[in-house]
mmCIF file of the N, C-alpha and C atoms, coordinates in Angstrom:
data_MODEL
# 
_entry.id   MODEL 
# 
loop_
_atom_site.group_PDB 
_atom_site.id 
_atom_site.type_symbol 
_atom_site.label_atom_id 
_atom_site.label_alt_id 
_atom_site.label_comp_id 
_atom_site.label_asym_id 
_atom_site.label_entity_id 
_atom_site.label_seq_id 
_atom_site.pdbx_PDB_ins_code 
_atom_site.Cartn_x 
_atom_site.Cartn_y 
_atom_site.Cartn_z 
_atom_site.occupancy 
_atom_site.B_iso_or_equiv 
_atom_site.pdbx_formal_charge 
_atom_site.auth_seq_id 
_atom_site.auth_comp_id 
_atom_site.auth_asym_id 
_atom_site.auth_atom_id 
_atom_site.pdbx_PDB_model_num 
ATOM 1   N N  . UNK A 1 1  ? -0.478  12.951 15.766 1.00 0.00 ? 1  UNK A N  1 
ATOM 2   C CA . UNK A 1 1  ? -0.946  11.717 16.367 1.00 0.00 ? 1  UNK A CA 1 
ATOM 3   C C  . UNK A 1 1  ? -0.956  11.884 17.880 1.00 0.00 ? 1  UNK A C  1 
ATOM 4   N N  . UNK A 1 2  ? -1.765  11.171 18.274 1.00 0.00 ? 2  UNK A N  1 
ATOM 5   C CA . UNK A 1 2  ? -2.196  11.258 19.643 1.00 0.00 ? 2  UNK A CA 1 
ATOM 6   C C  . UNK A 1 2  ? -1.993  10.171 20.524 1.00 0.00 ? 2  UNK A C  1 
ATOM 7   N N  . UNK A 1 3  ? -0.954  9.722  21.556 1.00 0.00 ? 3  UNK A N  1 
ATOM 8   C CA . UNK A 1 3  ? -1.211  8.289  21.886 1.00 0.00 ? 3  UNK A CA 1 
ATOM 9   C C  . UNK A 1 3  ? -2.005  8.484  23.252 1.00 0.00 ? 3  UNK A C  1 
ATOM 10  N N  . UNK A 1 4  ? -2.878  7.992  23.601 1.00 0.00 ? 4  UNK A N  1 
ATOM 11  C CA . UNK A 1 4  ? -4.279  8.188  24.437 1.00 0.00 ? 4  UNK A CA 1 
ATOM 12  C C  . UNK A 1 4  ? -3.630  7.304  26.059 1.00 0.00 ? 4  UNK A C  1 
ATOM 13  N N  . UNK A 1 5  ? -2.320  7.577  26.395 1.00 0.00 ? 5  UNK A N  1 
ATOM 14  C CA . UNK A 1 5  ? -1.878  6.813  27.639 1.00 0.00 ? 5  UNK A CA 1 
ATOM 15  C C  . UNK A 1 5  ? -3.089  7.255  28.627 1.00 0.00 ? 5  UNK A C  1 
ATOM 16  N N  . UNK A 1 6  ? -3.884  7.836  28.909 1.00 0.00 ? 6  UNK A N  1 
ATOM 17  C CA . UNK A 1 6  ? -5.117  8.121  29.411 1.00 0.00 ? 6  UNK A CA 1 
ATOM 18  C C  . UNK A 1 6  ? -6.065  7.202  29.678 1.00 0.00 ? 6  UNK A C  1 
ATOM 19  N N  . UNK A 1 7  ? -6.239  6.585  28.530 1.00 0.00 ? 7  UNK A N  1 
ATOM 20  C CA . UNK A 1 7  ? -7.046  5.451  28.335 1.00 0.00 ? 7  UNK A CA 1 
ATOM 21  C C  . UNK A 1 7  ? -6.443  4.193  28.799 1.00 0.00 ? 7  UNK A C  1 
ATOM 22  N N  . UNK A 1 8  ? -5.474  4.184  28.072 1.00 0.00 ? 8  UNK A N  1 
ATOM 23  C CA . UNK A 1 8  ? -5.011  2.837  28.716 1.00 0.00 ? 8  UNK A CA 1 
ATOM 24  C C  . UNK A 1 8  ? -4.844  2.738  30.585 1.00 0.00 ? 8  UNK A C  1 
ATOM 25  N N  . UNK A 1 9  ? -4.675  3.665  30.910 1.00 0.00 ? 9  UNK A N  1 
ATOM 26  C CA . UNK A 1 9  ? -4.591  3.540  32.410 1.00 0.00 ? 9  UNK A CA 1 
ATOM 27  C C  . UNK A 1 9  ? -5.475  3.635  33.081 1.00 0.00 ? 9  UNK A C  1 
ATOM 28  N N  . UNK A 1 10 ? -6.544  4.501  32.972 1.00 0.00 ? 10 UNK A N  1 
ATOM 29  C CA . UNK A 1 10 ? -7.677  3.857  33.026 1.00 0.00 ? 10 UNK A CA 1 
ATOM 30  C C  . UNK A 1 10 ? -8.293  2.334  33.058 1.00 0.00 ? 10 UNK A C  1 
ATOM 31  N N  . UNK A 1 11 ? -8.091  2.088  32.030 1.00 0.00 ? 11 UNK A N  1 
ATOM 32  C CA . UNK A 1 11 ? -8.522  0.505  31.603 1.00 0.00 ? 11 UNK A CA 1 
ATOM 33  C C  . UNK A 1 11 ? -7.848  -0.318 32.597 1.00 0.00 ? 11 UNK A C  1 
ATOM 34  N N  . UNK A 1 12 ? -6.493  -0.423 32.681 1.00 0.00 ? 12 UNK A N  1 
ATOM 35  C CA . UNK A 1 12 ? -5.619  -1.030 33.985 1.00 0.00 ? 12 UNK A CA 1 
ATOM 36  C C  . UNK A 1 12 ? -6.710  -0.996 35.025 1.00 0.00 ? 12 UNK A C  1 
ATOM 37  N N  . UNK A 1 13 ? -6.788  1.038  35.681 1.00 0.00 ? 13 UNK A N  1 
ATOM 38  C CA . UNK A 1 13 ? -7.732  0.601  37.159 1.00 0.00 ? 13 UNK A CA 1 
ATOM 39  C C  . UNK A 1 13 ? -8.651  0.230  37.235 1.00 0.00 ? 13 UNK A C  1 
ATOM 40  N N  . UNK A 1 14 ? -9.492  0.497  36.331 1.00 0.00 ? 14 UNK A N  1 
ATOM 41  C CA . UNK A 1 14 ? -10.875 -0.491 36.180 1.00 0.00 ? 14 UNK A CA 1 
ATOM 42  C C  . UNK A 1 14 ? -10.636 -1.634 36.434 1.00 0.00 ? 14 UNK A C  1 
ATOM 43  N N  . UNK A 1 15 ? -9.934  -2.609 35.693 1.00 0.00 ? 15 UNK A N  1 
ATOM 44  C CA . UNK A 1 15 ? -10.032 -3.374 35.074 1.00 0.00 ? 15 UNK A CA 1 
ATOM 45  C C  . UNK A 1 15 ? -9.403  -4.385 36.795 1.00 0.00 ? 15 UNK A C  1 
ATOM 46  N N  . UNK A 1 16 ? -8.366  -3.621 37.583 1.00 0.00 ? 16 UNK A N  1 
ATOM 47  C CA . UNK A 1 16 ? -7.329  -3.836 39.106 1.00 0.00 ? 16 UNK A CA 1 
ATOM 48  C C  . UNK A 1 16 ? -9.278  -3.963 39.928 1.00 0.00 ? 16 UNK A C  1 
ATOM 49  N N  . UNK A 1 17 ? -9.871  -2.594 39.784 1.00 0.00 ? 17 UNK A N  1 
ATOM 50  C CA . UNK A 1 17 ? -10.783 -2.567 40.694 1.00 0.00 ? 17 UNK A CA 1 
ATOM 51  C C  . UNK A 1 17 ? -12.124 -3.581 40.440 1.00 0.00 ? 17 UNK A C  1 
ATOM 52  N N  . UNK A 1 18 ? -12.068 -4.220 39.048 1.00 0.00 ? 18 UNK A N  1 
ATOM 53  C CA . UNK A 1 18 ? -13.370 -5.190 39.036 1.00 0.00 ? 18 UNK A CA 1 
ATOM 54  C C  . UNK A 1 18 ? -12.861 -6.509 39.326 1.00 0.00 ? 18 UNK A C  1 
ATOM 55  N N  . UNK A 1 19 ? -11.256 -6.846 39.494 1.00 0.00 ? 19 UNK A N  1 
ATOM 56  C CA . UNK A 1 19 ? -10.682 -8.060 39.808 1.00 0.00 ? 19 UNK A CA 1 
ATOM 57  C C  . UNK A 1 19 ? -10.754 -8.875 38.199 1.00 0.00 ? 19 UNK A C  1 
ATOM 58  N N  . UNK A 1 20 ? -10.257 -7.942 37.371 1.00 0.00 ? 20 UNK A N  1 
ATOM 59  C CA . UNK A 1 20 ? -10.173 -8.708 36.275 1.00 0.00 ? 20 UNK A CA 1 
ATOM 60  C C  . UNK A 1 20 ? -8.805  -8.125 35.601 1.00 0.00 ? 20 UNK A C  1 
ATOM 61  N N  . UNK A 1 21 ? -7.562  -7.472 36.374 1.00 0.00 ? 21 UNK A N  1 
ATOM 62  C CA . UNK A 1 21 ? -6.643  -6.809 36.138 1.00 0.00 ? 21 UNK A CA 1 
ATOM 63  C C  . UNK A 1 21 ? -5.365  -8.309 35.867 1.00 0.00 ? 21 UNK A C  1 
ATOM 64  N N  . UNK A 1 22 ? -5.145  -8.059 34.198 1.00 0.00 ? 22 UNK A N  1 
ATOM 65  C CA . UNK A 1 22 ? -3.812  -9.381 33.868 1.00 0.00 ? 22 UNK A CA 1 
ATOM 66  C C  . UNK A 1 22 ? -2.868  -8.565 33.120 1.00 0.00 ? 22 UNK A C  1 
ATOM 67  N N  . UNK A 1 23 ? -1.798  -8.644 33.805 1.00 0.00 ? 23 UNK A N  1 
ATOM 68  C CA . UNK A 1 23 ? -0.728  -7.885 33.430 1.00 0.00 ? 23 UNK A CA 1 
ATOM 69  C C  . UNK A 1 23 ? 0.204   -8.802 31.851 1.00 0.00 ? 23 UNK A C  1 
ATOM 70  N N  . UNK A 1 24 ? 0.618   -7.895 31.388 1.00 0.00 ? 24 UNK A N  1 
ATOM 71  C CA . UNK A 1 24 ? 1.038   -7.564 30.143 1.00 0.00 ? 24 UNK A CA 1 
ATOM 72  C C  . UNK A 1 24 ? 1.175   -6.516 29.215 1.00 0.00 ? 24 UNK A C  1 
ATOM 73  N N  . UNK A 1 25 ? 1.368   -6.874 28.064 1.00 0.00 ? 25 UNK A N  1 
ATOM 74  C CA . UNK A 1 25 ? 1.075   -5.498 27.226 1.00 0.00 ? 25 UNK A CA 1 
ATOM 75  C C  . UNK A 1 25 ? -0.583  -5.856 26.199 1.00 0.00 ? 25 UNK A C  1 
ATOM 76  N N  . UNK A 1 26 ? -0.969  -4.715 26.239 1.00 0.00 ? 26 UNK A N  1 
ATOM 77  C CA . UNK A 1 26 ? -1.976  -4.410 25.296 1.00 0.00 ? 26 UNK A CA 1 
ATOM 78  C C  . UNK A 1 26 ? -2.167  -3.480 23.940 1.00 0.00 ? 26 UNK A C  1 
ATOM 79  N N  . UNK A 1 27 ? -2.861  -3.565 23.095 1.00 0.00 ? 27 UNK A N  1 
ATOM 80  C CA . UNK A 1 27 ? -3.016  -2.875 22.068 1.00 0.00 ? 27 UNK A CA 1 
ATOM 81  C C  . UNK A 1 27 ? -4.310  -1.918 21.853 1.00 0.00 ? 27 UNK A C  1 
ATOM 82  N N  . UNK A 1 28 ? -3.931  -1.014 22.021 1.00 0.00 ? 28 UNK A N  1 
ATOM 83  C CA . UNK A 1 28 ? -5.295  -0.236 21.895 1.00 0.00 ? 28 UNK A CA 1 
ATOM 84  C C  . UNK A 1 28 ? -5.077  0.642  20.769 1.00 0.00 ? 28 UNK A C  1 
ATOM 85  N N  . UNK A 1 29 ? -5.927  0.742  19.612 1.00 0.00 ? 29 UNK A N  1 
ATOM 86  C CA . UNK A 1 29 ? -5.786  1.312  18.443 1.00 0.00 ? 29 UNK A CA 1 
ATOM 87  C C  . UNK A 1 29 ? -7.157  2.750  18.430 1.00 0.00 ? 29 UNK A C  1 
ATOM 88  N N  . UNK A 1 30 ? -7.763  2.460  17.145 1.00 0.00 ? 30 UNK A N  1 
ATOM 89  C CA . UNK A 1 30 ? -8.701  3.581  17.253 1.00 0.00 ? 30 UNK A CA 1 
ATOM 90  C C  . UNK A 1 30 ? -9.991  3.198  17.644 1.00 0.00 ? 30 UNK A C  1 
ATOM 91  N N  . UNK A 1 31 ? -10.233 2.176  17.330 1.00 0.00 ? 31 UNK A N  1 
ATOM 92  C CA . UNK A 1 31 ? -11.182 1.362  17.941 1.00 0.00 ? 31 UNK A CA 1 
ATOM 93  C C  . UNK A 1 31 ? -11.399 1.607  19.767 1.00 0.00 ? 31 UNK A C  1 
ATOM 94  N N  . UNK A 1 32 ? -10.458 1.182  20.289 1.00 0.00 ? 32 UNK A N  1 
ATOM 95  C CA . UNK A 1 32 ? -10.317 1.239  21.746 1.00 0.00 ? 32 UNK A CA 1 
ATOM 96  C C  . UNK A 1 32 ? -10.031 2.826  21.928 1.00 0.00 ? 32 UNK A C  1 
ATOM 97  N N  . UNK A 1 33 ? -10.140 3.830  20.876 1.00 0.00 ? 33 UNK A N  1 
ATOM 98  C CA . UNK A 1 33 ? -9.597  5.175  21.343 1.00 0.00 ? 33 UNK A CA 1 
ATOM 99  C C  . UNK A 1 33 ? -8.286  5.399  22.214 1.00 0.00 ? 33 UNK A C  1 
ATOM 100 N N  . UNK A 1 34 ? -7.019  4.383  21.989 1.00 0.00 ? 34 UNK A N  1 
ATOM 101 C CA . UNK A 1 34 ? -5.991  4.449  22.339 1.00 0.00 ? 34 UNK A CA 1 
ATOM 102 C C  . UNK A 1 34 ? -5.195  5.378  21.253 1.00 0.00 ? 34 UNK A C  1 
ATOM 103 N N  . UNK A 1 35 ? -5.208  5.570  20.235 1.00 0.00 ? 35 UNK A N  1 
ATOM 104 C CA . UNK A 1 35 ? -4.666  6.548  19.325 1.00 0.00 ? 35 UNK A CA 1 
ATOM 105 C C  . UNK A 1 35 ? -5.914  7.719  18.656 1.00 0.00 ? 35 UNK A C  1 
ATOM 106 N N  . UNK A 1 36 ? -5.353  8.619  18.006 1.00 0.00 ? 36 UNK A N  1 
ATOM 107 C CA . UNK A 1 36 ? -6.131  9.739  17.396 1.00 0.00 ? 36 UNK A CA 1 
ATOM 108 C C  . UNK A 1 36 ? -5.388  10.438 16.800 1.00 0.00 ? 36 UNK A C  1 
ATOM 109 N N  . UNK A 1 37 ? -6.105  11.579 16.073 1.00 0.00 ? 37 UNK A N  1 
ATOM 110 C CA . UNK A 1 37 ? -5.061  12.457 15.509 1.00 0.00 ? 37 UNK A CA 1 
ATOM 111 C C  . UNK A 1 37 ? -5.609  13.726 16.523 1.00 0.00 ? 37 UNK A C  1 
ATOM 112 N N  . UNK A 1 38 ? -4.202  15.162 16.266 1.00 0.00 ? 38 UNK A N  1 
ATOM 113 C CA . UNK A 1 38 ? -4.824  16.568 17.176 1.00 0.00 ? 38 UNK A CA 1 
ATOM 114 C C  . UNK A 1 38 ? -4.919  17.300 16.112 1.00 0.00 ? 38 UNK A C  1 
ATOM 115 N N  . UNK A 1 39 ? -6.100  17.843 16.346 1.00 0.00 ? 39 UNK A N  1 
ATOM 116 C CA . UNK A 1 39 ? -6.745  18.982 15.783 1.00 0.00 ? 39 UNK A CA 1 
ATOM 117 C C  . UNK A 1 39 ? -6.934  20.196 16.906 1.00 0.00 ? 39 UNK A C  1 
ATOM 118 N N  . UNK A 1 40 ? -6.066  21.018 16.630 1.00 0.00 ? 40 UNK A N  1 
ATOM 119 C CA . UNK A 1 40 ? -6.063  21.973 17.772 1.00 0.00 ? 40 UNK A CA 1 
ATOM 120 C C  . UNK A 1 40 ? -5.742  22.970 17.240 1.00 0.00 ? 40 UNK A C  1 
ATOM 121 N N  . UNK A 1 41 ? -5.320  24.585 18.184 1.00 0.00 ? 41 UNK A N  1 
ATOM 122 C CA . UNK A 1 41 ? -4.920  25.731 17.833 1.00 0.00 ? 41 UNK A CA 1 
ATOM 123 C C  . UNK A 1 41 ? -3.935  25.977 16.807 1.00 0.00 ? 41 UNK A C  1 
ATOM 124 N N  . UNK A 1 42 ? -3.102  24.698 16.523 1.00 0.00 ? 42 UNK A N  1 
ATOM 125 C CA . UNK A 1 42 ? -1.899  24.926 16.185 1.00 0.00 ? 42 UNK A CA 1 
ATOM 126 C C  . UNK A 1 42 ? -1.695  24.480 14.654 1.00 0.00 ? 42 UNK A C  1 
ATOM 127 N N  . UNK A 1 43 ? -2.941  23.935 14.470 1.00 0.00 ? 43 UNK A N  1 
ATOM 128 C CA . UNK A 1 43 ? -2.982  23.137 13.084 1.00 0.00 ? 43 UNK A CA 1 
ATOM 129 C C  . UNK A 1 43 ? -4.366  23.515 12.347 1.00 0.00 ? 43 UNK A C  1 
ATOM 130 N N  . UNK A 1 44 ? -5.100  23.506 13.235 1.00 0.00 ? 44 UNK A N  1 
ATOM 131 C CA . UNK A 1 44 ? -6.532  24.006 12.596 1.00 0.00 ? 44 UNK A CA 1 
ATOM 132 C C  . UNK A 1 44 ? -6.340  25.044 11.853 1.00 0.00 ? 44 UNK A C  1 
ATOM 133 N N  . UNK A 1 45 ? -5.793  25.959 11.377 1.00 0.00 ? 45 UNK A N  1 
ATOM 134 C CA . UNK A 1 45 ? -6.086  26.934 10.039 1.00 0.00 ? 45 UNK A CA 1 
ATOM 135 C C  . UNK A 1 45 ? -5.772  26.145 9.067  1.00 0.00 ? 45 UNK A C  1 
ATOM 136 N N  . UNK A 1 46 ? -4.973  24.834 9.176  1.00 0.00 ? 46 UNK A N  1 
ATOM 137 C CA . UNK A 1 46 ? -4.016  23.989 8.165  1.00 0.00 ? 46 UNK A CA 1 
ATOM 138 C C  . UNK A 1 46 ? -5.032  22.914 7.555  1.00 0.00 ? 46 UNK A C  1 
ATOM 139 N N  . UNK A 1 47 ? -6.657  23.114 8.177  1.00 0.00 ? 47 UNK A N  1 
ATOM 140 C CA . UNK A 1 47 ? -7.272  21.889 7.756  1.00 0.00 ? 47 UNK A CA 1 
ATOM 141 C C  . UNK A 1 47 ? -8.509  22.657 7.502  1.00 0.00 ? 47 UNK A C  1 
ATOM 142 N N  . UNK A 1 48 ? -8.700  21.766 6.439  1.00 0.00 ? 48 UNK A N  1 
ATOM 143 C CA . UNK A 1 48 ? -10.161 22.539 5.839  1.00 0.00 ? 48 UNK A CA 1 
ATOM 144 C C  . UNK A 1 48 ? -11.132 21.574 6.494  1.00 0.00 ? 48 UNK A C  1 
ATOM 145 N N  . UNK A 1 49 ? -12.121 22.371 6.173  1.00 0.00 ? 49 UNK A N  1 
ATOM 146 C CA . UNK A 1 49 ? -13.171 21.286 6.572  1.00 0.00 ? 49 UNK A CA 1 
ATOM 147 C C  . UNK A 1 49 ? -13.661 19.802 6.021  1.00 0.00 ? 49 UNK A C  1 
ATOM 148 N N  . UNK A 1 50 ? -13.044 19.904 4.817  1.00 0.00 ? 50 UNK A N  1 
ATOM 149 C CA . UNK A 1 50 ? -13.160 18.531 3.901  1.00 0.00 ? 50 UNK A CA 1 
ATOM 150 C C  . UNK A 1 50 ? -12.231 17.474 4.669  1.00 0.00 ? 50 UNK A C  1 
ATOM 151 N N  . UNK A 1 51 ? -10.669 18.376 4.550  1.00 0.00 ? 51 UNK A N  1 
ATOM 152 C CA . UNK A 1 51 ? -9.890  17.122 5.348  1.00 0.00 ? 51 UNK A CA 1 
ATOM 153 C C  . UNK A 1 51 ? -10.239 16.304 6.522  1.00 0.00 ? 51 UNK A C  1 
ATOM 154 N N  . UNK A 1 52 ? -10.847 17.563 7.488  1.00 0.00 ? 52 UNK A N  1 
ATOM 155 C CA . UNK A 1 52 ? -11.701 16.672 8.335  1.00 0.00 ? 52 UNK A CA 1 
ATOM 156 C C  . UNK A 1 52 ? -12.457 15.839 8.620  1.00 0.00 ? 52 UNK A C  1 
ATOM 157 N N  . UNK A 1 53 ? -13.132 16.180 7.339  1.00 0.00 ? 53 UNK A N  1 
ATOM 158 C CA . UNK A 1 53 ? -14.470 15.278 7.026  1.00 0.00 ? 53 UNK A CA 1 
ATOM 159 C C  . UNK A 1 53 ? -13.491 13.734 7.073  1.00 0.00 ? 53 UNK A C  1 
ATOM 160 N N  . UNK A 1 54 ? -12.866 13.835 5.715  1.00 0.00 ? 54 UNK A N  1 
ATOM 161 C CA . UNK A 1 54 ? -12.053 12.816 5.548  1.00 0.00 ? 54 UNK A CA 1 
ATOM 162 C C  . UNK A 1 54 ? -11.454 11.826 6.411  1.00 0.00 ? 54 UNK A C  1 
ATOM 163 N N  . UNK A 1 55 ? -10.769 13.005 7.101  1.00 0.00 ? 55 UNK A N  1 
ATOM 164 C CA . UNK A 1 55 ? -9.963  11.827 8.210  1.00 0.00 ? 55 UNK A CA 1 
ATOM 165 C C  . UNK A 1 55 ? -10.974 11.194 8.968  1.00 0.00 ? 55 UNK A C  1 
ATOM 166 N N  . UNK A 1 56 ? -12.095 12.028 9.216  1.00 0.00 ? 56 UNK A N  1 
ATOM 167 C CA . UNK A 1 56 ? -13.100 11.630 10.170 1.00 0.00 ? 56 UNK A CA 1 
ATOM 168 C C  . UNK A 1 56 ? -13.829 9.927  9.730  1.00 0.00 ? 56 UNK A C  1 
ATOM 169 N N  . UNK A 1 57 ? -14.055 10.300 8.617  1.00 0.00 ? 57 UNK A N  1 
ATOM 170 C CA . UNK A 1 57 ? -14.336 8.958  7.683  1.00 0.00 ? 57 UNK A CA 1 
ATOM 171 C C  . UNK A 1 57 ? -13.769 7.976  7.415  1.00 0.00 ? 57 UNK A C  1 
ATOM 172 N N  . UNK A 1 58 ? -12.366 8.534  7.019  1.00 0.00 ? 58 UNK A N  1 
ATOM 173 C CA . UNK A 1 58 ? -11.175 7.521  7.339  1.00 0.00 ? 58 UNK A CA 1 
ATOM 174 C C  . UNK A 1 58 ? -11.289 6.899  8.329  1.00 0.00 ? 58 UNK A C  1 
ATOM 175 N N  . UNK A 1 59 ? -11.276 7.254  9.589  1.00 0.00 ? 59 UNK A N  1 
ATOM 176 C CA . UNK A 1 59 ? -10.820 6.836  10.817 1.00 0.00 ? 59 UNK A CA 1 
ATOM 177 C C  . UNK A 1 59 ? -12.077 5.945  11.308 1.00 0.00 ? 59 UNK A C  1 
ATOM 178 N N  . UNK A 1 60 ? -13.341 6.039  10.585 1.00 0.00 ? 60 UNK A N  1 
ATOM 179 C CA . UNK A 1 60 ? -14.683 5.407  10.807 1.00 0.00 ? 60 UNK A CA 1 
ATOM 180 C C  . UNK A 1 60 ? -14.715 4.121  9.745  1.00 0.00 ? 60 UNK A C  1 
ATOM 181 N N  . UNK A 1 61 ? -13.939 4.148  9.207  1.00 0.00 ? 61 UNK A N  1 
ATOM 182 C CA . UNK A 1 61 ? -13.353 2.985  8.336  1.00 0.00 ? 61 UNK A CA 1 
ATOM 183 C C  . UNK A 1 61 ? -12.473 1.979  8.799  1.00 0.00 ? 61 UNK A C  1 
ATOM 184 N N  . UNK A 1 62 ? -11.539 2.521  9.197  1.00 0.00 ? 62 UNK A N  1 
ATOM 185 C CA . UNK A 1 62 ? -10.524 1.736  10.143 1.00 0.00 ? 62 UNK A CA 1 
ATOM 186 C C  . UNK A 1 62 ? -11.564 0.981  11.043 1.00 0.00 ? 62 UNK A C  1 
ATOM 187 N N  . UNK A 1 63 ? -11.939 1.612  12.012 1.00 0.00 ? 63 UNK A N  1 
ATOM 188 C CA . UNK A 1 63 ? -12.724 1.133  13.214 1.00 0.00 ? 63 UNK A CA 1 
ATOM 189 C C  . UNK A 1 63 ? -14.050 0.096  12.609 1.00 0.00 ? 63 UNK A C  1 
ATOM 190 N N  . UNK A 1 64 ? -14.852 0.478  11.847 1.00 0.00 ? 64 UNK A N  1 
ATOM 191 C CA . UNK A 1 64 ? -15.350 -1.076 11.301 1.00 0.00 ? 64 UNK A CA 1 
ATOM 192 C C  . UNK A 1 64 ? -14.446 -2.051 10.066 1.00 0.00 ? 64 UNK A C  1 
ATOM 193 N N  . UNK A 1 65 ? -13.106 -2.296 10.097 1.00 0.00 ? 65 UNK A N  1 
ATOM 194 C CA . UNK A 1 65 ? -12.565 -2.716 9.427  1.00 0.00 ? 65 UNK A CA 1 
ATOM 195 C C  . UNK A 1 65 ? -12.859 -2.976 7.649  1.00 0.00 ? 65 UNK A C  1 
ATOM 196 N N  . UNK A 1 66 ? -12.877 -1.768 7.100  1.00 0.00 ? 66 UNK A N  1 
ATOM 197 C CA . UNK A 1 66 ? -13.254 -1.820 5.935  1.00 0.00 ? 66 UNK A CA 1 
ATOM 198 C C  . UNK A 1 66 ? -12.009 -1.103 5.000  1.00 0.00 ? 66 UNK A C  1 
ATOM 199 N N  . UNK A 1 67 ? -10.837 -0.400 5.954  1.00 0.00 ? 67 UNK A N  1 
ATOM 200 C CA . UNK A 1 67 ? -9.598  -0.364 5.605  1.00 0.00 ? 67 UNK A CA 1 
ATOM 201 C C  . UNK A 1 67 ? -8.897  -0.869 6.682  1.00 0.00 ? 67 UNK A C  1 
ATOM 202 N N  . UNK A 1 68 ? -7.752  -1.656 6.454  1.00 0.00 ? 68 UNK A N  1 
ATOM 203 C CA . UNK A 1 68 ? -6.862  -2.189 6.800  1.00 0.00 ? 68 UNK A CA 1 
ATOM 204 C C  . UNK A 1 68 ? -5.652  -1.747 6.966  1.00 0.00 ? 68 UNK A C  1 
ATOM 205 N N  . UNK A 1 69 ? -4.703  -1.381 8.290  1.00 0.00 ? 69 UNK A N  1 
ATOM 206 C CA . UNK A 1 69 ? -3.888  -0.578 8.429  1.00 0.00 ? 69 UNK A CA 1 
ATOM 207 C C  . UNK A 1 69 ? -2.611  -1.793 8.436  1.00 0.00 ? 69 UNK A C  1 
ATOM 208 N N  . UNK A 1 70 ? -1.828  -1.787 7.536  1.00 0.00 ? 70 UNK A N  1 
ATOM 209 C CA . UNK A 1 70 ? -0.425  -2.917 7.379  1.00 0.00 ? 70 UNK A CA 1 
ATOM 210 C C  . UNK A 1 70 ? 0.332   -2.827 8.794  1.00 0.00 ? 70 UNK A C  1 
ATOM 211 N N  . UNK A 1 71 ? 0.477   -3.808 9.459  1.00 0.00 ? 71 UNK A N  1 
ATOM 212 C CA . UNK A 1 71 ? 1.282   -3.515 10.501 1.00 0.00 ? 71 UNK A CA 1 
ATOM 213 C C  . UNK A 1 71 ? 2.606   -3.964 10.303 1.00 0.00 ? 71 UNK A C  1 
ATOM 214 N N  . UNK A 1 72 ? 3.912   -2.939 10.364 1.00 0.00 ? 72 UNK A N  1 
ATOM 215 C CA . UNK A 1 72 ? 5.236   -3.084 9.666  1.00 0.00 ? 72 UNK A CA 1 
ATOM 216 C C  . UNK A 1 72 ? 5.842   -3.965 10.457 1.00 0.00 ? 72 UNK A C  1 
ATOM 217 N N  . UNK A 1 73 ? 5.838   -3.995 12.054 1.00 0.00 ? 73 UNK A N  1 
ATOM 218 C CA . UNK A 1 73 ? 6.348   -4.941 13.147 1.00 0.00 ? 73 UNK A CA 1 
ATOM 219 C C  . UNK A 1 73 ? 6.212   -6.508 12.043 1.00 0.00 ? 73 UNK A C  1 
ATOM 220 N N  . UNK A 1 74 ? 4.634   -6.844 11.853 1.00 0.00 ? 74 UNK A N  1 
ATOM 221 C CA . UNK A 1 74 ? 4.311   -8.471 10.925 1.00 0.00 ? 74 UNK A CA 1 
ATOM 222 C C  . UNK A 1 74 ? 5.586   -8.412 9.936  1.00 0.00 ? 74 UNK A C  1 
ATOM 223 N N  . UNK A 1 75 ? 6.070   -7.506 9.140  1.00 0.00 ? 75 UNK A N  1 
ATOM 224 C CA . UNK A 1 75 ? 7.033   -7.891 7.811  1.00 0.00 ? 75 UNK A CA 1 
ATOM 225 C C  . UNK A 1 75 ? 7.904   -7.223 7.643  1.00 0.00 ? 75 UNK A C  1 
ATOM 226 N N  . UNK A 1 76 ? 8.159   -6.035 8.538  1.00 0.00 ? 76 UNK A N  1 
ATOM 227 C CA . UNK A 1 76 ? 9.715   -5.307 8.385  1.00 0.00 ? 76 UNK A CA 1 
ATOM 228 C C  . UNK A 1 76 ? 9.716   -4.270 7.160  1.00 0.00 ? 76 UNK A C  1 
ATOM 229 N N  . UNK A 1 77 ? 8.620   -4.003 7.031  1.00 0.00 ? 77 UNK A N  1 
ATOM 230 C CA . UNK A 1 77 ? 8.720   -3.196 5.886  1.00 0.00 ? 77 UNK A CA 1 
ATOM 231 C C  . UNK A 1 77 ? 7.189   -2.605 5.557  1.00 0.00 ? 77 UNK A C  1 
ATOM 232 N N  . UNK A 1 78 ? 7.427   -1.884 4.704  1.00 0.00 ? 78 UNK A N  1 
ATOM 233 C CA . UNK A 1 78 ? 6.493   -0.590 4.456  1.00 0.00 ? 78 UNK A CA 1 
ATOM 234 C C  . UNK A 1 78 ? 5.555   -0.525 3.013  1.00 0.00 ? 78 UNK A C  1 
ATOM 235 N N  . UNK A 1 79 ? 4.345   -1.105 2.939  1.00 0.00 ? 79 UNK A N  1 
ATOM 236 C CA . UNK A 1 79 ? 3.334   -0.819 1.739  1.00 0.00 ? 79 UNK A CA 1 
ATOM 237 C C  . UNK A 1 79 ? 3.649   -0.262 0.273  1.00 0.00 ? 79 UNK A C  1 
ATOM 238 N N  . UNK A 1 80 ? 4.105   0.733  1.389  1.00 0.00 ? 80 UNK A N  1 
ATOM 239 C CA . UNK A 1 80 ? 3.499   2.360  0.130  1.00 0.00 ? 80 UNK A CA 1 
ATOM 240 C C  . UNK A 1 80 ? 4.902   3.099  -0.248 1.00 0.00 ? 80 UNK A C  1 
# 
């Protein structure tokens, strides 16, 4: 997993430099490309090309809400 602090800070200076900067916390998921998974040197022999496909699809699911990710913070507890 990837947490994309990149993005989010970004978004802050933009957001300081168009005069629309409101402090708090925010949520940026996959949608906002605040999270991801890594696919890199270190894992790529470990993934076929299907899994990829998959997650890829997966993750294109999430983002038009057609799966639903349980958030454990709402109920203290875990789905699956």
């Amino acid at each position: 997993m990837v947490k994309r602090v990149d993005v989010a800070v970004y978004n802050a200076f933009k957001d300081a430099q168009d005069g629309k900067f409101t402090a708090g916390e925010q949520s940026l998921g996959l949608k906002e490309q605040g999270v991801g998974w890594a696919l890199d040197e270190y894992n790529r022999p470990l993934v076929t090309p299907e899994m990829e496909k998959q997650m890829n699809d997966l993750r294109q699911a999430v983002i038009d809400g057609k799966v639903k990710v349980h958030d454990y913070n709402l109920t203290q507890s875990c789905q699956y």
